[in-house]
ZASERO-645338 format. One record per residue: residue in one letter; y, x, z of N, C-alpha, C in turn. Coordinates in Angstrom, 2 decimals, padded with zeros to 5 digits. Example, Ala and Ser with C-alpha at 12.3 -4.5 7.8 and 13.67 -1.06 7.14 Angstrom:
BEGIN
SITE; rest; n_py; n_px; n_pz; ca_py; ca_px; ca_pz; c_py; c_px; c_pz
SITE; a; -005.69; 013.19; 007.80; -004.50; 012.30; 007.80; -003.30; 013.20; 007.80
SITE; s; -002.25; 012.85; 007.08; -001.06; 013.67; 007.14; 000.03; 012.90; 007.87
//
This chain:
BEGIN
SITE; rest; n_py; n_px; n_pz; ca_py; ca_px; ca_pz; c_py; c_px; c_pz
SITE; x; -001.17; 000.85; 000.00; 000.00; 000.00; 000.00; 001.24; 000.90; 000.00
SITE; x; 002.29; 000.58; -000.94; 003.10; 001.33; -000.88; 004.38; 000.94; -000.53
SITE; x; 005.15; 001.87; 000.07; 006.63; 001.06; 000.99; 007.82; 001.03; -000.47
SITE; x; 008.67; 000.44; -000.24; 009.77; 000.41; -000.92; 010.90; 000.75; 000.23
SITE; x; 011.13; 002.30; -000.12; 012.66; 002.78; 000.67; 013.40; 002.55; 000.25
SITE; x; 014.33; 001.37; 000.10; 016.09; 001.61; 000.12; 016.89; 001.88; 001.15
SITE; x; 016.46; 001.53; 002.41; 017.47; 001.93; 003.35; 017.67; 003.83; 003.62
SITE; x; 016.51; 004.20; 002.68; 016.35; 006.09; 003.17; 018.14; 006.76; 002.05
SITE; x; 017.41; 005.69; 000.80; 018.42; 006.10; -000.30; 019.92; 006.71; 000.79
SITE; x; 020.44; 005.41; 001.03; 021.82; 004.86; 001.75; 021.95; 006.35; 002.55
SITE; x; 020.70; 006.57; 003.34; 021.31; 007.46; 004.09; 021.75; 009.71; 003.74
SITE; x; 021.43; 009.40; 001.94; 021.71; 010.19; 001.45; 023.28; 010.33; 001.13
SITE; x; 023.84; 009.10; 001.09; 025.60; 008.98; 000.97; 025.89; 008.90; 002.39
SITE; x; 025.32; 009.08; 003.57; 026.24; 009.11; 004.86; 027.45; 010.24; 005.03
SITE; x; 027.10; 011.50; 004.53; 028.03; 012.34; 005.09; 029.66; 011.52; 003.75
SITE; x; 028.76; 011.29; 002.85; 030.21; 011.06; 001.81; 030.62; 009.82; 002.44
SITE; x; 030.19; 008.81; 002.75; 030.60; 007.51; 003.12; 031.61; 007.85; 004.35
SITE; x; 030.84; 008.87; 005.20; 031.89; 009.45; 006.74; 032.80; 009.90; 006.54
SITE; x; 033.21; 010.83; 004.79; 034.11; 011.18; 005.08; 035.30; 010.41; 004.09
SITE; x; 035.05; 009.80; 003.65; 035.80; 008.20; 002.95; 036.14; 007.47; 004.09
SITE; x; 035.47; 007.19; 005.09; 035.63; 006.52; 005.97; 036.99; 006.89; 006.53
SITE; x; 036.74; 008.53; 006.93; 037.61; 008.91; 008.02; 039.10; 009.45; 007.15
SITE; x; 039.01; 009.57; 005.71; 040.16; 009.44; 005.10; 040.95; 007.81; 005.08
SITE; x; 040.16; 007.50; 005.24; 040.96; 006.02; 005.33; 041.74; 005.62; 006.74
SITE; x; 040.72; 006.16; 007.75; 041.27; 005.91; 008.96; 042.47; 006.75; 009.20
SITE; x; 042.74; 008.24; 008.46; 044.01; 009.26; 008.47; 045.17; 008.40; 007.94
SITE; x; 044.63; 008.05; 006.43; 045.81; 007.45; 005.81; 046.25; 006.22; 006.98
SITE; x; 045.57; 005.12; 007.36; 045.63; 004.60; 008.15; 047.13; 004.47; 009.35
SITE; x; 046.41; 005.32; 010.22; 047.30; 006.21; 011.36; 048.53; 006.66; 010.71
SITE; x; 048.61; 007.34; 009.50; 049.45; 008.16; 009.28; 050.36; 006.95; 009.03
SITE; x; 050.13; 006.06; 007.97; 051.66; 005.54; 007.45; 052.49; 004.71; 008.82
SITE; x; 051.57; 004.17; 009.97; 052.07; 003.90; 011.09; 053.40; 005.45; 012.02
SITE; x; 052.47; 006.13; 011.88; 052.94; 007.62; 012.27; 054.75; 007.92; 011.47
SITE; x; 054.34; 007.78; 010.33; 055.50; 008.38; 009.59; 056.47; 007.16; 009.58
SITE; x; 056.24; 005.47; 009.32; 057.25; 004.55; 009.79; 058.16; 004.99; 010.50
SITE; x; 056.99; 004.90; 011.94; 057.93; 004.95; 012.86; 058.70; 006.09; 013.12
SITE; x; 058.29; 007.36; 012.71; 059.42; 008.79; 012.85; 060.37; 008.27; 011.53
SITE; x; 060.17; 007.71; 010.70; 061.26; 007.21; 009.80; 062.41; 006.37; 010.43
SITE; x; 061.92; 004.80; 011.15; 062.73; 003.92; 011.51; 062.99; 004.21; 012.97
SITE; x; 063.20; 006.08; 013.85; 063.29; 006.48; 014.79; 064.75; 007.02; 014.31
SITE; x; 064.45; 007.73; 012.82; 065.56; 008.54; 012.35; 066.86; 007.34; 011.79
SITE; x; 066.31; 006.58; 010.86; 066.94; 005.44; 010.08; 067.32; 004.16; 010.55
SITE; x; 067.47; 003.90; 011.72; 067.53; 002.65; 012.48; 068.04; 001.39; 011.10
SITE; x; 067.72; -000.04; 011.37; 068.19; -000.85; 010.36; 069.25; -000.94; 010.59
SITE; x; 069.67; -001.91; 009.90; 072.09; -001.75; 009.67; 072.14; -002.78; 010.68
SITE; x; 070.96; -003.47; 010.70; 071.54; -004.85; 011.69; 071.45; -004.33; 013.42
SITE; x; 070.66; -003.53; 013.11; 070.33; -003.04; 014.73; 071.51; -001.86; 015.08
SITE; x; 072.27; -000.92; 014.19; 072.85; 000.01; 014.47; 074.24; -000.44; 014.77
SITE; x; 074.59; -002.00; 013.66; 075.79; -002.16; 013.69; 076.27; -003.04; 014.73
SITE; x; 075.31; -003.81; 015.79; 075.06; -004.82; 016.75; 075.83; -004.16; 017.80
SITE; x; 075.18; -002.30; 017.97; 076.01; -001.73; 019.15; 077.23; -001.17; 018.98
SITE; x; 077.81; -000.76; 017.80; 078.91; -001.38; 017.82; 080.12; -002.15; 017.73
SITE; x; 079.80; -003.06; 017.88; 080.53; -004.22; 018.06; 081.35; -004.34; 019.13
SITE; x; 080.48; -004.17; 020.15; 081.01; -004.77; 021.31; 081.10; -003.50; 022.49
SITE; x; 081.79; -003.78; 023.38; 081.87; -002.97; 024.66; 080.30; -002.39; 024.60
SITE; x; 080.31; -000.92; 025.27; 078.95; -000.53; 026.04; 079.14; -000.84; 026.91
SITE; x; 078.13; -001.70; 028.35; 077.88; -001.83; 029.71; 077.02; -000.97; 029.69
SITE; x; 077.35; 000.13; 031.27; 076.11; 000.53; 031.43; 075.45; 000.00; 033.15
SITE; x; 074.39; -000.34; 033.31; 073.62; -000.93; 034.29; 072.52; 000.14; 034.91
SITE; x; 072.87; -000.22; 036.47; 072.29; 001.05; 037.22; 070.56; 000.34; 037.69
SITE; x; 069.52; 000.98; 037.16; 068.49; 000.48; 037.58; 067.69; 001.29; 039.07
SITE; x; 066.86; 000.96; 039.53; 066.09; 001.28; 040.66; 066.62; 002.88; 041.12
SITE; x; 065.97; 003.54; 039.99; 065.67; 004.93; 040.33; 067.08; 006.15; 040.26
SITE; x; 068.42; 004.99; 040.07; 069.95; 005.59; 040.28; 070.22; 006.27; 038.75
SITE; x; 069.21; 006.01; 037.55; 069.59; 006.62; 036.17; 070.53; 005.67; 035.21
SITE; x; 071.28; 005.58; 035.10; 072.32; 005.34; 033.73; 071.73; 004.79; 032.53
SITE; x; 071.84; 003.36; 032.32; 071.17; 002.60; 031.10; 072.05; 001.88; 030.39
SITE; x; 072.50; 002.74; 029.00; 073.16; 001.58; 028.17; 072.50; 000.35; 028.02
SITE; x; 073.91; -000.57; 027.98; 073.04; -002.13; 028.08; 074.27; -002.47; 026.81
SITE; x; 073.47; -003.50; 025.76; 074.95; -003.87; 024.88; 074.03; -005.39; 024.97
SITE; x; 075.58; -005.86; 024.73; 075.03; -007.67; 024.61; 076.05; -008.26; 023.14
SITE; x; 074.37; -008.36; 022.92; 074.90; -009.39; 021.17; 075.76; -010.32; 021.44
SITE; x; 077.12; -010.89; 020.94; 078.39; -012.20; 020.72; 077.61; -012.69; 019.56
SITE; x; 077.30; -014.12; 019.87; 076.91; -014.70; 018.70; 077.80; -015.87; 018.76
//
């Protein structure tokens, strides 16, 4: 009686499948990664131009450190 292997085949593409895999998971990570060091550098116009508008408050929290606070006029 003779077997029929397909599942042996499959495991001749594991190392290529792992490393497709784990290029995907880089690209992945990365475009999250680079966004955000982008929209760290580039803030949007609506968010940059909000603070100034108006007065800075700054508000003293718990630990006695200095926190700009701005409040949107709508």
């Amino acid at each position: 009686m003779k077997r029929k292997s397909t599942f042996s085949a499959i495991g001749g593409y594991q190392p290529f499948l792992f490393c497709v895999g784990m290029y995907f998971v880089a690209l992945f990570f990365s475009i999250f990664i680079c966004s955000a060091i982008f929209y760290a550098v580039n803030p949007k116009s609506e968010v940059s131009k909000s603070g100034s508008t108006g007065p800075e408050k700054t508000a003293m929290i718990g630990s006695g450190k200095q926190v700009l606070l701005t409040v949107a006029n709508k």
